[in-house]
C-alpha positions as CSV (number, residue, x, y, z in Angstrom):
1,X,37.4,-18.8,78.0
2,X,36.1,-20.9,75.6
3,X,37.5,-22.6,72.4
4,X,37.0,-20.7,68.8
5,X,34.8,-22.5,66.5
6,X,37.0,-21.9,63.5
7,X,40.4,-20.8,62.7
8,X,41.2,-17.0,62.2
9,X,40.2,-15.6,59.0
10,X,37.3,-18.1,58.3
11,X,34.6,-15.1,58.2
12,X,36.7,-13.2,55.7
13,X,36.3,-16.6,53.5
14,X,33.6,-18.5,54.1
15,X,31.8,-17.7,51.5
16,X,34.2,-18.6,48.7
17,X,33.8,-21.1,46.0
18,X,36.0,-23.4,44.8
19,X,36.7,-23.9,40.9
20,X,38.8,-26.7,38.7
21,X,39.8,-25.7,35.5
22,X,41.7,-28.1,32.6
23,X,44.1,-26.5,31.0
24,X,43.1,-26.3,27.1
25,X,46.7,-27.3,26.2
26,X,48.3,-29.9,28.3
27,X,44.5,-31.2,30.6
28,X,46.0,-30.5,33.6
29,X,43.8,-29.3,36.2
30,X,44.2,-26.5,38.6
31,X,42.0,-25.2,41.5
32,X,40.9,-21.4,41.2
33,X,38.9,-20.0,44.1
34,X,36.1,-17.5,43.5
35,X,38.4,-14.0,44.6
36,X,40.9,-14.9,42.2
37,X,39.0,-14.3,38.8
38,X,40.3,-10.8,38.5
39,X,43.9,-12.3,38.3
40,X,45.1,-14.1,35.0
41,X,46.2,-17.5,35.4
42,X,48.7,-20.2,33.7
43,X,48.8,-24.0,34.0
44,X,51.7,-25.0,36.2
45,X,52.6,-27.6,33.9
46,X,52.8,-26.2,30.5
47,X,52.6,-22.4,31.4
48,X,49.6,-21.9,28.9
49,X,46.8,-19.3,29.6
50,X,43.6,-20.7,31.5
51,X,40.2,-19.0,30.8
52,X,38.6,-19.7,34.2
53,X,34.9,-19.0,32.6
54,X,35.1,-22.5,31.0
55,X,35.7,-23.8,34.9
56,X,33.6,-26.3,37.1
57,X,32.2,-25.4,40.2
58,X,34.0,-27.9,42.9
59,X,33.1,-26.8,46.8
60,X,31.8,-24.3,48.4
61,X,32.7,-22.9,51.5
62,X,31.0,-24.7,54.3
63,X,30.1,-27.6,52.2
64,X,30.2,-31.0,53.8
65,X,31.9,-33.6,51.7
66,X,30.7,-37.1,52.8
C-alpha cells in the first residue's frame, strides 16, 4: 500500500483561487475563494456588504509560495 499524495478532497479543489477583499467601510480584509462568488458576503468586523468584483487575486491552488 502506498502513501496518498494529498489529503482527501484535494481533486474536488485544486483548482480554486484564492481572493482578498477590503472591506469599503471598515479596510478589513477577508479571504473569498473562487466557488464562493455566488454567495453574498459581509466583513466580519463591521458587518458591511463586500462586492468581491473589486477583489485581488491572492493564490492559486497548487501555487508554491517561496
Amino acid at each position: 500500500m502506498s502513501t496518498p499524495q494529498h489529503c482527501p478532497g484535494y481533486q474536488q479543489f485544486k483548482n480554486l483561487k484564492s481572493f482578498i477583499c477590503k472591506c469599503p467601510q471598515c479596510g478589513k480584509e477577508k479571504e473569498i475563494f473562487s466557488d464562493e462568488f455566488d454567495r453574498p458576503h459581509v466583513c466580519n468586523e463591521c458587518g458591511k456588504p463586500i462586492d468581491f468584483s473589486r477583489c485581488t487575486l491572492s493564490g492559486e491552488a497548487g501555487s508554491v509560495t517561496p
